[in-house]
C-alpha positions as CSV (number, residue, x, y, z in Angstrom):
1,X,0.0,0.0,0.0
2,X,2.6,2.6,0.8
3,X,4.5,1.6,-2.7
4,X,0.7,2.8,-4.4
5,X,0.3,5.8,-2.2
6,X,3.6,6.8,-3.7
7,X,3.4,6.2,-7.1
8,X,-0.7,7.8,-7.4
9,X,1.2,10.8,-5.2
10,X,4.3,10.8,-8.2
11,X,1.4,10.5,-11.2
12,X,-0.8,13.2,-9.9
13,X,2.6,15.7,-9.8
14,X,2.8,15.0,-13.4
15,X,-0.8,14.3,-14.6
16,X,-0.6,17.1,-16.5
17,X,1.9,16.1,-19.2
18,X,-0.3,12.6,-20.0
19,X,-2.5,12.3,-23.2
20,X,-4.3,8.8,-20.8
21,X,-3.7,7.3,-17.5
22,X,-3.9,3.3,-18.4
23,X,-4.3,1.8,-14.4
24,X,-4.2,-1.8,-13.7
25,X,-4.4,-1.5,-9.6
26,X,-7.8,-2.6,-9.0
27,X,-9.7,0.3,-7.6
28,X,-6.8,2.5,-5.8
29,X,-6.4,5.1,-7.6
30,X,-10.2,5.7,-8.7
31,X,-11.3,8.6,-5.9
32,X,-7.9,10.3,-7.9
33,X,-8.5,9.9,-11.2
34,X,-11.7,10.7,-11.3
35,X,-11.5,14.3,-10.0
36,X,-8.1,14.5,-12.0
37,X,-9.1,15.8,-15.4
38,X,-8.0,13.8,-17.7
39,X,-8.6,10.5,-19.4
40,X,-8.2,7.3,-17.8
41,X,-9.0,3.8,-18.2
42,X,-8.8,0.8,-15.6
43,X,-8.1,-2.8,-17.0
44,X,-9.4,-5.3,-14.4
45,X,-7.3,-8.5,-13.5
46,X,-9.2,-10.6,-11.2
47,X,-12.9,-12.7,-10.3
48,X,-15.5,-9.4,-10.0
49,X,-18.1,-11.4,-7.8
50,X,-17.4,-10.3,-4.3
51,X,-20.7,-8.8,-2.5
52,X,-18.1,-4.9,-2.1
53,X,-18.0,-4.6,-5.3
54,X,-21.7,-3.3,-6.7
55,X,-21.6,-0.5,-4.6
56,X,-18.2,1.1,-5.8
57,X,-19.4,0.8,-9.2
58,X,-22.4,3.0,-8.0
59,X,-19.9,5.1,-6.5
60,X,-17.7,5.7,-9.8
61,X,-20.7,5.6,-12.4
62,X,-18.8,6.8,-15.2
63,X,-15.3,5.1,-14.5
64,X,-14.2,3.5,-17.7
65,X,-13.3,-0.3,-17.2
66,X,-11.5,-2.7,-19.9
67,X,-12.9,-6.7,-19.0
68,X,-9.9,-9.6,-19.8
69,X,-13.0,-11.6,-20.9
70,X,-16.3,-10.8,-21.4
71,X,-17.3,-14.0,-19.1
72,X,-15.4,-11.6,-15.9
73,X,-18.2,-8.8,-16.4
74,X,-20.8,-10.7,-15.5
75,X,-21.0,-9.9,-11.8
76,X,-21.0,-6.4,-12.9
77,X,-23.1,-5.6,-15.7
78,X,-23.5,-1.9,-14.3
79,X,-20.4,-1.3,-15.0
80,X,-18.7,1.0,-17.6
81,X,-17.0,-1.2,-19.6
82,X,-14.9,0.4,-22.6
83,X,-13.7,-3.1,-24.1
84,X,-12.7,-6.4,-23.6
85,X,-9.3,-7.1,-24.5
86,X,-7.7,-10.3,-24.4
87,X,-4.4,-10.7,-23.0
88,X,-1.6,-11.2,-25.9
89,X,2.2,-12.4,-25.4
90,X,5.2,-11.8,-27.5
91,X,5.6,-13.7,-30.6
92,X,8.7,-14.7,-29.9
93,X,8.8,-15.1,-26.7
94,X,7.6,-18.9,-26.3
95,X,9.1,-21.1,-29.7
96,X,6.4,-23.9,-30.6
97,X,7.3,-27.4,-31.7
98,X,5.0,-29.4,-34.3
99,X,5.4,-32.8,-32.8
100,X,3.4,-34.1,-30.0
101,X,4.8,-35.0,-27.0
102,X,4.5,-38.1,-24.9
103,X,3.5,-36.5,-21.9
104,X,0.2,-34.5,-20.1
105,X,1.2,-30.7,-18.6
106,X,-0.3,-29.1,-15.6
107,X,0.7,-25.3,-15.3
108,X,-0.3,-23.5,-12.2
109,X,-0.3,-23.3,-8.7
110,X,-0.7,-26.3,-5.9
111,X,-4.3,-25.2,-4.9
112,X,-8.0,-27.2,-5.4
113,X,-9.5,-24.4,-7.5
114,X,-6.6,-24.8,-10.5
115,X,-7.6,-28.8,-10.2
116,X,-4.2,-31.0,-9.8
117,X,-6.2,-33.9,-8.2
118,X,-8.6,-33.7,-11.2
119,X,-5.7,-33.4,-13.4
120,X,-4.0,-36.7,-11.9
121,X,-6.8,-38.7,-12.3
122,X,-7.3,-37.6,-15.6
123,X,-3.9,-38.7,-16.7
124,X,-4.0,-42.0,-14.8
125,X,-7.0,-42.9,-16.8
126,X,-5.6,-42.2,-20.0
127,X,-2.6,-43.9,-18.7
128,X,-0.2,-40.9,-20.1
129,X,2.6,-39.7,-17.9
130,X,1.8,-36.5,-16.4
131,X,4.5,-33.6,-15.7
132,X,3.3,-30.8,-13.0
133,X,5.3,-27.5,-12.8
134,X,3.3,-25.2,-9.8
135,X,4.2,-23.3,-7.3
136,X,3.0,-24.7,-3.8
137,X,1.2,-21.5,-2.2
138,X,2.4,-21.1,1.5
139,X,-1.3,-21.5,2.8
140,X,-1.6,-24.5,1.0
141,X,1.2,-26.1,2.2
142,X,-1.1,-29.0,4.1
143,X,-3.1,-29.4,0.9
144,X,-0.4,-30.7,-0.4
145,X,1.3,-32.9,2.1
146,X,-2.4,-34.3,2.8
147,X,-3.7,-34.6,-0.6
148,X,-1.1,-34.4,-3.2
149,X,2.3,-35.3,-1.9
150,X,1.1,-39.4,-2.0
151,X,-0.3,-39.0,-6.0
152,X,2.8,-38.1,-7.0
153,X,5.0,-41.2,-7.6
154,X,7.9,-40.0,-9.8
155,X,6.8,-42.4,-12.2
156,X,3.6,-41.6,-13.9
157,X,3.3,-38.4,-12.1
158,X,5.9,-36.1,-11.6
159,X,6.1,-32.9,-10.1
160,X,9.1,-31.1,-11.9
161,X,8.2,-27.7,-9.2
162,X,8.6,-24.0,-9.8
163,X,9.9,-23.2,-13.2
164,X,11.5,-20.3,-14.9
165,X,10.3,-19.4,-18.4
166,X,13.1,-21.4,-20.1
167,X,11.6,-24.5,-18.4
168,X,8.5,-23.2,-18.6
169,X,8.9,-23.4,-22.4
170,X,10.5,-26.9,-22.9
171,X,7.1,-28.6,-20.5
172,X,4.8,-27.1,-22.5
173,X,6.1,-27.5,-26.2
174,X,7.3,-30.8,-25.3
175,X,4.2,-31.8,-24.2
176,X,1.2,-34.0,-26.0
177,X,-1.8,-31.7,-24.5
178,X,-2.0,-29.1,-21.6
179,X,-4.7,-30.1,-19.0
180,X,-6.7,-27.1,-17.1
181,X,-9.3,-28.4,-15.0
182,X,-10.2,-25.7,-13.0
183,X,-13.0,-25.4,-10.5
184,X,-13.4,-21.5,-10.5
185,X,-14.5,-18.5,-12.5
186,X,-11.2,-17.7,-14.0
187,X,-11.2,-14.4,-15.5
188,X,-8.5,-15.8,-18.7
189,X,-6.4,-18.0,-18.0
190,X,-2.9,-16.7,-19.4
191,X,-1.1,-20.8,-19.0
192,X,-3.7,-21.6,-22.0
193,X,-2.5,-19.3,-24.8
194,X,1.0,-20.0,-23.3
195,X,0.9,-23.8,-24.4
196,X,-0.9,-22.5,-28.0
197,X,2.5,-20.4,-28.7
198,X,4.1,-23.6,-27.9
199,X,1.4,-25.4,-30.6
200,X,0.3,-27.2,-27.7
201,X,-3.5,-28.3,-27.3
202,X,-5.7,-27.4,-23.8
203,X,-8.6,-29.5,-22.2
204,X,-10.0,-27.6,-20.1
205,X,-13.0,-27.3,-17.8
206,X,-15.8,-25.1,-18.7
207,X,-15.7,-22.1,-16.1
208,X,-15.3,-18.9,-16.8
209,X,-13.4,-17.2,-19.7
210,X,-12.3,-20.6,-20.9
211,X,-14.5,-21.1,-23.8
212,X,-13.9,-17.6,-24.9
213,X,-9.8,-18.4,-24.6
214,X,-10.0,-22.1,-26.9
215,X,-11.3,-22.1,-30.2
216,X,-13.1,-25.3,-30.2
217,X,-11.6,-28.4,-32.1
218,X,-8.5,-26.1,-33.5
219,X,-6.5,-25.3,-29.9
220,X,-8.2,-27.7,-27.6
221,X,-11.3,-28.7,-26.5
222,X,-14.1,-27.7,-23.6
223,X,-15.3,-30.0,-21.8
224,X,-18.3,-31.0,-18.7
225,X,-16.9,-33.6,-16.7
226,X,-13.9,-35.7,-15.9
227,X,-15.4,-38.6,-18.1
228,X,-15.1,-35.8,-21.8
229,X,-11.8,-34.3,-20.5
230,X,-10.5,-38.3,-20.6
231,X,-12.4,-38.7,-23.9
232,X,-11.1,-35.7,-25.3
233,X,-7.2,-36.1,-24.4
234,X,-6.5,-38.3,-27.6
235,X,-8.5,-36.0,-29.9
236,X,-6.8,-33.0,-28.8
237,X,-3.2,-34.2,-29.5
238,X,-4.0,-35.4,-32.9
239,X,-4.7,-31.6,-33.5
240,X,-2.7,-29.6,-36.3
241,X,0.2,-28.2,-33.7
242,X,1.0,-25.5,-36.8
243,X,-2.9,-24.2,-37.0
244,X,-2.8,-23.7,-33.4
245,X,0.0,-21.8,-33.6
246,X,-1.2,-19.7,-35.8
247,X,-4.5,-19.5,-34.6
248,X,-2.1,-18.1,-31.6
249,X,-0.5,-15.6,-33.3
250,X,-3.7,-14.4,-34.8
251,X,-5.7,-14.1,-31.3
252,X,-3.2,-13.6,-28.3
253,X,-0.4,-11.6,-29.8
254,X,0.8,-8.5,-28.2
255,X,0.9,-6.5,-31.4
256,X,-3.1,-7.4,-31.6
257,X,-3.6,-6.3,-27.9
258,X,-1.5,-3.3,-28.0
259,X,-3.5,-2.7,-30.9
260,X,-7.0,-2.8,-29.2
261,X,-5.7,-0.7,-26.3
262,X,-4.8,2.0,-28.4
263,X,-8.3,2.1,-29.9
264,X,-9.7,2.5,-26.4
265,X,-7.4,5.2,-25.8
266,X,-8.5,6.7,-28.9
267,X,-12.2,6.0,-28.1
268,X,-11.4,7.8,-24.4
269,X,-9.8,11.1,-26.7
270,X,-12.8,11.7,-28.9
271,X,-14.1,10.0,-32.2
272,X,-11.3,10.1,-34.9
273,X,-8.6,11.0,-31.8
274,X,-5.2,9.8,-32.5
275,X,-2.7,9.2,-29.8
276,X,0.4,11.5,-30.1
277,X,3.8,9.9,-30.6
278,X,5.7,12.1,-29.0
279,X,9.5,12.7,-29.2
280,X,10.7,11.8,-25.6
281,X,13.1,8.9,-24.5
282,X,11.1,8.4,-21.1
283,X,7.7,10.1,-21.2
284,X,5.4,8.3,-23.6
285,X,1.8,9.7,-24.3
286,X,0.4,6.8,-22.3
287,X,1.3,6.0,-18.1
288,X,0.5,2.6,-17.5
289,X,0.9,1.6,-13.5
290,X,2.3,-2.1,-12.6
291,X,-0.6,-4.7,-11.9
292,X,-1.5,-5.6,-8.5
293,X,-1.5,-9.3,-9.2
């Protein structure tokens, strides 16, 4: 909190010489920026359901929001939303490969709302070896030890631990399909278009912007229940590794998301507005503050 009190005290010193204000700090800095004067826009990160919520939107009517997924809004349909705008990743930063691997991936952290039981299960029914990178969250320590810890035999299910984006690259490009059975509205769901930059397929559960996030039979498939994720773990790595790729590059890239940010800033301006590229090394037109999460 004191590192955000600083840097809304630092922006409002120098508000003055910014074209838009582009926040991504939850709801800090709205009592600021809206007596401020000038254009602003808040992209929200995280699940919108909590019962505080409804009555800061009444409080900040006309607060322009950006959803990750339009499936986040729903709690707040009040809301002013501006756009939704999928996330999008470097090109280059994850390679793929085109040739299945011989192994499941599970991507997240140690906790029952990202699934791991489900996903263990799932993989010792389609008897295919399954390889977990996750953190293990501090306060689920227990979870672990209780429920995870004797599942994971170092034979058909390994647990490779935290990994860094080099490692994080070779388990999912390396891998036949990327399984994501969570059990909670995720708001997008950034390990799914991480494994299609790798060409990797996704099973994953249907809750929340998951069906938005998979295309359906080209990147993965949705599924219901434990009994079509283990049904569809063949299908999906027998998909074309190249199409989702490109289906990747097409959807997800950061050139396409820097893209649709600068139309809301434009939108914010006026009709027709253009954002000003101006001639300084390390003031650009638009201040964007580090996310909370």
């Amino acid at each position: 909190m004191a590192a955000y009190a600083l840097e809304l005290d630092m922006l409002i010193e120098a508000i003055s010489q910014f074209d838009v204000v582009h926040c991504h700090i939850d709801w800090l800095h709205l009592p600021i920026l809206a007596r401020a004067g000038v254009p602003y826009l808040t992209t929200l990160h995280n699940r919108l359901d909590t019962p505080d919520l409804p009555e800061l939107m009444q409080r900040f009517p006309r607060a322009p929001f950006v959803s990750i997924s339009n499936h986040q809004r729903q709690p707040l349909p009040e809301a002013n939303w501006l756009a939704t705008i999928y996330h999008g990743m470097p090109c280059e930063l994850l390679q793929p490969s085109y040739r299945a691997g011989d192994y499941l991936a599970f991507l997240g952290r140690l906790t029952r709302d990202k699934g791991p039981e489900v996903a263990i299960r799932l993989a010792r029914a389609a008897k295919i070896p399954l390889h977990m990178a996750a953190k293990i969250p501090r306060a689920e320590t227990r979870y672990y030890q209780d429920r995870l810890k004797p599942l994971i035999d170092g034979e058909q299910i390994w647990l490779v631990g935290e990994v860094n984006d080099e490692a994080k690259a070779d388990l999912l490009k390396n891998a036949a399909v990327l399984l994501f059975p969570i059990d909670w509205p995720e708001p997008f769901g950034l390990v799914m278009i991480e494994a299609m930059a790798c060409g990797t397929p996704v099973v994953a559960f249907r809750r929340g912007a998951v069906p938005e996030v998979i295309d359906e039979g080209i990147t993965g498939f949705v599924v219901d229940t434990e009994e079509a994720a283990i049904a569809a773990i063949k299908p999906a790595a027998s998909l074309d590794r190249r199409r989702i790729r490109a289906t990747f590059e097409r959807r997800f890239a950061a050139r396409r998301m820097a893209e649709d940010y600068r139309r809301s800033y434009e939108r914010l301006l006026g009709a027709g507005a253009v954002v000003p590229q101006r001639n300084l090394p390390c003031r650009p037109g638009t201040v964007t503050t580090p996310s909370s999460g």
